[in-house]
C-alpha positions in Angstrom: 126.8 73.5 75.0 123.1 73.1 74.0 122.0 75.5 77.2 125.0 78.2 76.0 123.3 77.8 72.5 120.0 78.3 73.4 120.7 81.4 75.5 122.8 83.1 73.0 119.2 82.5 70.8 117.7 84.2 73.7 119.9 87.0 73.6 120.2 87.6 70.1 115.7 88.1 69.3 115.9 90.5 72.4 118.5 92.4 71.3 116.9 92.1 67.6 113.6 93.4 69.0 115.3 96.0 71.1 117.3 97.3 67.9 113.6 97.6 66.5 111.9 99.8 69.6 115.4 102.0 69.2 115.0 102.9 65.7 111.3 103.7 66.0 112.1 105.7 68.9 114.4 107.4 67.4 112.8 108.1 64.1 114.9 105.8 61.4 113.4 105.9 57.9 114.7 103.4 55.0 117.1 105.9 53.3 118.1 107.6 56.7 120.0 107.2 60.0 119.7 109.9 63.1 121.4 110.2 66.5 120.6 107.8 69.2 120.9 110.5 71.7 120.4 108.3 75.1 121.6 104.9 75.6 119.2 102.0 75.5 120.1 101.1 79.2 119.3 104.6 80.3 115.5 104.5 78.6 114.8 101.1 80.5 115.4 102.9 83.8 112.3 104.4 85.8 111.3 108.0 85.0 112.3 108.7 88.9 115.9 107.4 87.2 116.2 109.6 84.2 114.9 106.9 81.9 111.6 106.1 80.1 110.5 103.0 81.5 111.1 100.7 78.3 111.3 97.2 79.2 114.6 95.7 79.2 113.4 92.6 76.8 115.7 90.4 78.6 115.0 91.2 82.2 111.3 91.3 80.8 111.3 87.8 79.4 113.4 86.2 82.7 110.3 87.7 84.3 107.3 86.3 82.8 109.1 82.8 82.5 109.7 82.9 86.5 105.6 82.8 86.4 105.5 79.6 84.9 108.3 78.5 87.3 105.4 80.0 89.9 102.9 78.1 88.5 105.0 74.5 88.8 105.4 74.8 92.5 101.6 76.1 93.5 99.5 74.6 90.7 99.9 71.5 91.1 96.2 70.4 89.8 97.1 72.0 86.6 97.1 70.2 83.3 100.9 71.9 83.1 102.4 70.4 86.5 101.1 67.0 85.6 102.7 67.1 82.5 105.8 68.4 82.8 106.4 66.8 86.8 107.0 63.2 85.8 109.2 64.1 83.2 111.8 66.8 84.6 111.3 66.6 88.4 109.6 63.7 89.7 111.2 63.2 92.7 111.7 67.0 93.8 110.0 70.1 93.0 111.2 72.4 90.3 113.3 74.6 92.8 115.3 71.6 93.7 115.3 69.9 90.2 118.8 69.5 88.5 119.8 70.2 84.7 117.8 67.4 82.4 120.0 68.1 79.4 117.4 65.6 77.1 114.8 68.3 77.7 113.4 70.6 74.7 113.8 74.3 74.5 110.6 75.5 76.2 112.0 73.6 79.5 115.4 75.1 79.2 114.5 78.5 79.0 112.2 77.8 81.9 114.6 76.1 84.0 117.3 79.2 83.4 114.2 81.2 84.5 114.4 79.4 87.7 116.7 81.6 89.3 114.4 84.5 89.8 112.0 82.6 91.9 115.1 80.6 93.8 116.9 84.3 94.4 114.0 86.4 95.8 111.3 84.2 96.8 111.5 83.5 100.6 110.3 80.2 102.7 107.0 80.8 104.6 107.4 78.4 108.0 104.9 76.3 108.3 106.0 72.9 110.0 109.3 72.9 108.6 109.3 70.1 107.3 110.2 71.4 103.4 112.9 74.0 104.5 116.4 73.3 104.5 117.9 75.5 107.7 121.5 76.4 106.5 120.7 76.5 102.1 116.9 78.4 101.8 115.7 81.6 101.9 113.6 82.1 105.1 115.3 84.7 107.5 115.7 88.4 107.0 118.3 90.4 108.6 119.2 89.3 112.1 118.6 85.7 112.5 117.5 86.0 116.0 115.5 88.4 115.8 114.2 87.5 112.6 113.1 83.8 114.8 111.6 85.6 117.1 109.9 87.6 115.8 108.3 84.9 113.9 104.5 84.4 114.7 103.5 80.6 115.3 100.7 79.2 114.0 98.7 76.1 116.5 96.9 75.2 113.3 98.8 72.8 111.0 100.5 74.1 108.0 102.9 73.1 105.3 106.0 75.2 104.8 105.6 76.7 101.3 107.5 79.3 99.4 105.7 82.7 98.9 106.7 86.3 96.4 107.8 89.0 99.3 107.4 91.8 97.0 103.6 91.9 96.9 101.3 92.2 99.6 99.4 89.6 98.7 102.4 86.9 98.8 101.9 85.6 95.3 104.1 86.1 92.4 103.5 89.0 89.4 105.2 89.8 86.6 105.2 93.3 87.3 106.9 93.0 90.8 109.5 90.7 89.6 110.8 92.7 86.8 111.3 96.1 88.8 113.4 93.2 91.5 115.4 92.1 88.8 115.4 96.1 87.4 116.8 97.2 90.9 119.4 94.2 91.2 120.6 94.7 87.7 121.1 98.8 89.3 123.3 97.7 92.3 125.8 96.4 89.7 125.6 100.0 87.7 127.9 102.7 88.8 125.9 105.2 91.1 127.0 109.0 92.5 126.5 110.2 95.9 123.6 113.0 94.6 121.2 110.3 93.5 118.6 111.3 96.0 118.7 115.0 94.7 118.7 113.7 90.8 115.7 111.0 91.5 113.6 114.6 93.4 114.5 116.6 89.6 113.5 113.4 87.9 110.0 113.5 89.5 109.2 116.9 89.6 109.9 117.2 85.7 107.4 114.8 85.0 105.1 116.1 87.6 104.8 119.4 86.0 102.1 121.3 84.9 103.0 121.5 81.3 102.1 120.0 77.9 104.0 116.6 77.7 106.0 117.5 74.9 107.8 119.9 76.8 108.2 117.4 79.6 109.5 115.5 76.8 111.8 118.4 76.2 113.4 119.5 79.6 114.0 115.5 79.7 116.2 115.3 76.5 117.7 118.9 77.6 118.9 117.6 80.8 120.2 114.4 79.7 122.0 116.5 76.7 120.7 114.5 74.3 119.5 117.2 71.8 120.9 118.5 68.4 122.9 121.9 69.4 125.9 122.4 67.5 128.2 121.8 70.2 126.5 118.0 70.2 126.7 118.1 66.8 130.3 119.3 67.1 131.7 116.7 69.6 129.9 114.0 67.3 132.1 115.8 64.4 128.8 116.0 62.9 129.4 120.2 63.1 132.0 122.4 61.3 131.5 124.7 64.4 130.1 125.1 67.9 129.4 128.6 67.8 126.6 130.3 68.3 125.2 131.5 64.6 123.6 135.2 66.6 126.2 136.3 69.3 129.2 134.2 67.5 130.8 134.1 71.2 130.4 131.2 72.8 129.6 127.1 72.3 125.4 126.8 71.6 124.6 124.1 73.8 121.3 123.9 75.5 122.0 126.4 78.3 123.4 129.1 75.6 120.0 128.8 73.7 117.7 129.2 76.3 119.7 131.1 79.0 122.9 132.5 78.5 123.0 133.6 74.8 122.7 137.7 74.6 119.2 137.6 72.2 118.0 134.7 74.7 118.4 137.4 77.9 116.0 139.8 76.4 113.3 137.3 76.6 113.9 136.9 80.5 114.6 139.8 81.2 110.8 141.0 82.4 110.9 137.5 84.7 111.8 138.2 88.3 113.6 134.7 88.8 115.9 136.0 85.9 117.1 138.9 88.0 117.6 136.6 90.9 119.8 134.2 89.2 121.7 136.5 86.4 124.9 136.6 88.5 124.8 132.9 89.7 128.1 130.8 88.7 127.5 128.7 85.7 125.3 125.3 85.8 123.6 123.4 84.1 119.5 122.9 83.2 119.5 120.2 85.8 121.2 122.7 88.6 119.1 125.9 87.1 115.9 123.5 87.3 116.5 122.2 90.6 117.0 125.6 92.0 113.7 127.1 89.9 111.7 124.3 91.8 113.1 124.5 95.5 112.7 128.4 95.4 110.2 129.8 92.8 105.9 129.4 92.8 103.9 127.4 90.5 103.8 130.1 88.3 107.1 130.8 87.3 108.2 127.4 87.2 105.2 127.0 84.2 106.6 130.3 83.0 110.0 129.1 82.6 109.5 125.5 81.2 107.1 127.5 78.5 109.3 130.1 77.4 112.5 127.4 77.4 111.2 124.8 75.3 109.5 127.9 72.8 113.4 129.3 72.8 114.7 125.5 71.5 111.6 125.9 68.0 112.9 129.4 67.6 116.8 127.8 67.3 115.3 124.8 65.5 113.7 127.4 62.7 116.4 129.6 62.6 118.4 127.2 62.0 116.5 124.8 59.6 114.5 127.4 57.9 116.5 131.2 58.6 114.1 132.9 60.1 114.1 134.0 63.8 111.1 134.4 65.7 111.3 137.9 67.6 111.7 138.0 71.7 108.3 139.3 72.1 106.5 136.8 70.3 108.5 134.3 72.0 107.0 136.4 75.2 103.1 136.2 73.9 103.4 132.4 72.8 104.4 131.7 76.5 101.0 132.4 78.0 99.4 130.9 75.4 101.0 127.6 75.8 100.6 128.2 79.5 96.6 129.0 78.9 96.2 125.6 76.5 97.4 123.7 79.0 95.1 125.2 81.8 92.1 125.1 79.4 93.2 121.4 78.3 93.2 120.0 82.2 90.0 122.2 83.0 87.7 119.6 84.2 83.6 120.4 84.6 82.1 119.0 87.8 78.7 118.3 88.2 76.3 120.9 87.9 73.9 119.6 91.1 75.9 118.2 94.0 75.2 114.5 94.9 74.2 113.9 98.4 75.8 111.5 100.1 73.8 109.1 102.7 76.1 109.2 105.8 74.8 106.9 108.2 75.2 106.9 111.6 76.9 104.2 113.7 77.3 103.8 117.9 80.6 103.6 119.0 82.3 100.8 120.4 81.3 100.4 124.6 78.7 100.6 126.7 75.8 103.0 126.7 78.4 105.9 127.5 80.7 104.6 125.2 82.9 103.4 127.7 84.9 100.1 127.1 83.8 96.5 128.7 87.2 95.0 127.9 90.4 95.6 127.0 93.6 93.8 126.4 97.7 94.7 126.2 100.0 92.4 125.5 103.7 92.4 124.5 104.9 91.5 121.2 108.1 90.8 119.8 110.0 92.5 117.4 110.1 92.7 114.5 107.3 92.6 113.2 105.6 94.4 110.3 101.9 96.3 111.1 100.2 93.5 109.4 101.1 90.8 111.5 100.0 93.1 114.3 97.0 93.1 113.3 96.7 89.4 113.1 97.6 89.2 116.0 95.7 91.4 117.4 92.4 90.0 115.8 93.5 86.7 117.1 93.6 87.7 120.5 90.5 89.4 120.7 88.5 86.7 120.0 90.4 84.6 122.0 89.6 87.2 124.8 86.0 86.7 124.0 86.3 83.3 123.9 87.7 83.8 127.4 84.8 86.1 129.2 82.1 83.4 128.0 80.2 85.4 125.2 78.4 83.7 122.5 77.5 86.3 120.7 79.7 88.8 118.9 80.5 91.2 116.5 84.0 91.8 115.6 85.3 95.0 114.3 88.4 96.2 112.3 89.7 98.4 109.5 92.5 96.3 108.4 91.6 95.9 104.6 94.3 92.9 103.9 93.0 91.1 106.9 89.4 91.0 106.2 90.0 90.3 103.0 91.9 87.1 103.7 89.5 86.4 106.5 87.2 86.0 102.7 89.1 84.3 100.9 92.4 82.9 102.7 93.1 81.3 99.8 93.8 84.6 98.3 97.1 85.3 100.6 100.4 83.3 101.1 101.8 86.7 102.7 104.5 85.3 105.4 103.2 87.9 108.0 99.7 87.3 107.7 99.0 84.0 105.6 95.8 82.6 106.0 97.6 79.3 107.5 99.7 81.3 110.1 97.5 83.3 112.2 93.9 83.3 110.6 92.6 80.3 109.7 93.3 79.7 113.7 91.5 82.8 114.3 88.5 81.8 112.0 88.5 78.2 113.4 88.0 80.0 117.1 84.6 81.1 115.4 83.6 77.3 115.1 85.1 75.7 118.0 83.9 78.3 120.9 80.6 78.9 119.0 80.8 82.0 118.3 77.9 82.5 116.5 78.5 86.4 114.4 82.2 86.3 113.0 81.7 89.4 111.2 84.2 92.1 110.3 82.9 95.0 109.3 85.3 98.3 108.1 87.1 98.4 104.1 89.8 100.9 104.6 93.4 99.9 105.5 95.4 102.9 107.8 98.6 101.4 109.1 98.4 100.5 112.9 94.7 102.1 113.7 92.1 99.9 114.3 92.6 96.8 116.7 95.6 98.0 117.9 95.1 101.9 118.7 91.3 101.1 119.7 93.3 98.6 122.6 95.9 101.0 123.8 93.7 104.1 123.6 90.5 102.3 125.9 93.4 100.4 127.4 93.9 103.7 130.6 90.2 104.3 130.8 89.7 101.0 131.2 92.7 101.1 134.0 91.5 103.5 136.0 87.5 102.1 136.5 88.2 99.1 136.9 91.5 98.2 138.7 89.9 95.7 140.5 88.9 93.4 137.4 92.6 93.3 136.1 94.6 89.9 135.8 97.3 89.2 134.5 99.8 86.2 133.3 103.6 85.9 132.0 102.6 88.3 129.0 99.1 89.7 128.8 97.2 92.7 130.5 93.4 92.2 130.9 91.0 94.8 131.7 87.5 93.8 132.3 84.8 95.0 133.8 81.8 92.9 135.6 79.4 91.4 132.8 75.9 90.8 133.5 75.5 87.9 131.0 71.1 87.3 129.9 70.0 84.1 130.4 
């Protein structure tokens, strides 16, 4: 009862604060009320969604108290673990606590947090000692292949939970609230033409155009703008009817498209001519089709003109007076040239050099390869544990031909950078315990004496990898002779003159 209490408390400040952000949104005064035009559940969505990107204060809050949860199970050196460990979970860790019903708000809200860390975080195998095989989280689709696939690690580890939804492996508030966003989607009703609505969604909001009417063609779309046949259904309207032609309903495709006075604006545009006798649609449809089909141009010429045709409604409605076609006509470039002359960006007047410096490539003399090295690995597995793997074999290769001295290379960014720090990555792939503190340990142990990796920029499966396969038939065809092989690797080498 005191749990059900204390999240009804939870619910009701969010809500409360919600109810605030709505009515500021929205424009609520003290002595009036307006129209909430969109539902709140539809401005928390992503813009790629048709929403705003609000937070949902609920799904916000389980977020940012699954960090703490984050924080009980990987700090435990912290003043916080040693306080709150002997008193809710001393004999377990936080993920396998039970309820403690004696415990104060602040841990209750923290253990119902629990859930987001239990539901998405997945078991990195280390010894497996810590996993339980049939109740945690630590395969992925196929369990046999998942197994498999899994790279070993001859360097001691402890099995540990990591965050799968950053690259690094650790948890962030930001990655866990769009989880939570896209499970709390799944349980929304969806339409088959989601794909086409999320393209409209981005290209509106990638237009060239003022943000206000970005603003604009978003409420238009989503119908959530004053016309009088809004007005009408909301019986906030005597009538629907247009106040100029007096024929048909004014919603927002009669006042910027199909009204008789709104045709005489479009009727110099040539995309007008093209779609004057399509059936009837809607902004979405008329926008979609303006953006598969039309130029830069007159896609900026029709956003301008539409959202100028919604103020001349709004002040001939408000105020009587009607703005004349051809103004309408002139106040379309302008609006077109403000935004050009706001995005206009001056470069520099004298052009920076740039210092490119020259480096030999990877081989001999010629630039042939000395070495190279295939092996078979199995599936699946993502490009970053190739990489590791790749690495890994390298220097085991070197290790192998007897050098002491040697320079590695790579562009894998997320490798080198744990190679750093390893402390830095819990990734299940690529975690510093799986596959690289082995490969930095080889440094030590075959005394190696340069375990340097030189290279910043990440680009999928180039670099260890490509270099091998690439060098891999040059290497085949000089040097047959010099090839061995075992159960699963390919050597290439050729004959090393080693200096004494």
């Amino acid at each position: 009862m005191i749990t059900q209490q204390q999240e009804l408390n939870k619910h009701t400040i969010c809500n409360d604060l919600e109810r605030l952000i709505r009515k500021f949104w929205w424009g609520y005064g003290e002595d009036q009320k307006k129209v909430l035009w969109v539902s709140w559940n539809k401005l928390c969505q992503p813009k790629s969604r048709g929403g705003l990107g609000f937070r949902d204060l609920k799904l916000f809050n389980d977020a940012l108290l699954g960090k703490q949860i984050w924080r009980l199970f990987h700090c435990q050196s912290s003043l916080f673990y040693r306080v709150f460990k002997p008193k809710f979970f001393p004999n377990c860790s936080i993920l396998d606590s039970g309820v403690n019903t004696r415990g104060s708000y602040a841990w209750h809200s923290l253990f119902q947090a629990r859930k987001v860390v239990q539901s998405s975080g997945k078991w990195r195998v280390g010894d497996g000692s810590r996993i339980r095989i049939w109740g945690d989280n630590w395969l992925e689709g196929s369990p046999t292949a998942s197994i498999l696939g899994m790279p070993l690690s001859s360097h001691t580890c402890l099995d540990t939970v990591i965050w799968p939804h950053t690259t690094n492996g650790r948890y962030s508030v930001r990655s866990a609230y769009r989880f939570l966003m896209e499970r709390a989607n799944q349980d929304r009703p969806s339409h088959s033409n989601m794909e086409n609505e999320s393209n409209l969604w981005k290209n509106i909001w990638s237009l060239k155009a003022i943000p206000r009417v970005k603003s604009f063609l978003w409420r238009a779309c989503l119908e959530a703008l004053p016309t009088k046949a809004n007005l009408f259904n909301r019986h906030l309207a005597s009538s629907p009817l247009c106040e100029e032609c007096h024929r048909e309903p004014k919603d927002i495709m009669h006042v910027i498209w199909y009204c008789k006075i709104t045709n005489e604006v479009w009727r110099d545009y040539n995309f007008w001519q093209d779609l004057q006798n399509s059936p009837p649609m809607s902004l979405a449809g008329l926008l979609s089709v303006l953006m598969n089909n039309k130029n830069e141009v007159e896609i900026q010429s029709f956003v301008a003109t539409a959202w100028l045709l919604w103020n001349r409604h709004n002040k001939g409605r408000f105020e009587q007076v009607w703005v004349s076609t051809q103004t309408i006509k002139q106040k379309s470039l302008s609006l077109i040239e403000e935004y050009a002359t706001t995005c206009e960006v001056l470069g520099p007047s004298v052009p920076t050099s740039t210092n490119i410096q020259w480096s030999p490539s990877s081989g001999d003399s010629s630039g042939n390869p000395e070495a190279a090295l295939s092996k078979r690995i199995v599936s699946p597995s993502s490009p970053a544990t190739i990489e590791a793997l790749v690495a890994l074999e390298v220097v085991k290769l070197a290790k192998n031909l007897g050098i002491t001295e040697v320079e590695f290379e790579g562009d894998a960014s997320e490798i080198i950078s744990t190679l750093e720090d390893p402390s830095a990555n819990l990734t299940s792939d690529f975690g510093a315990p799986k596959l690289l503190i082995p490969l930095a340990n080889l440094a030590l142990i075959y005394s190696l004496e340069a375990l340097e990796l030189t290279g910043r920029r990440w680009s999928g499966l180039s670099g260890f990898r490509d270099i091998t396969r690439k060098e891999t038939a040059g290497v085949e065809r000089r040097s047959q002779r010099n090839r061995w092989e075992d159960e699963e690797d390919d050597v290439w080498c050729v004959e090393l003159v080693m200096a004494a």
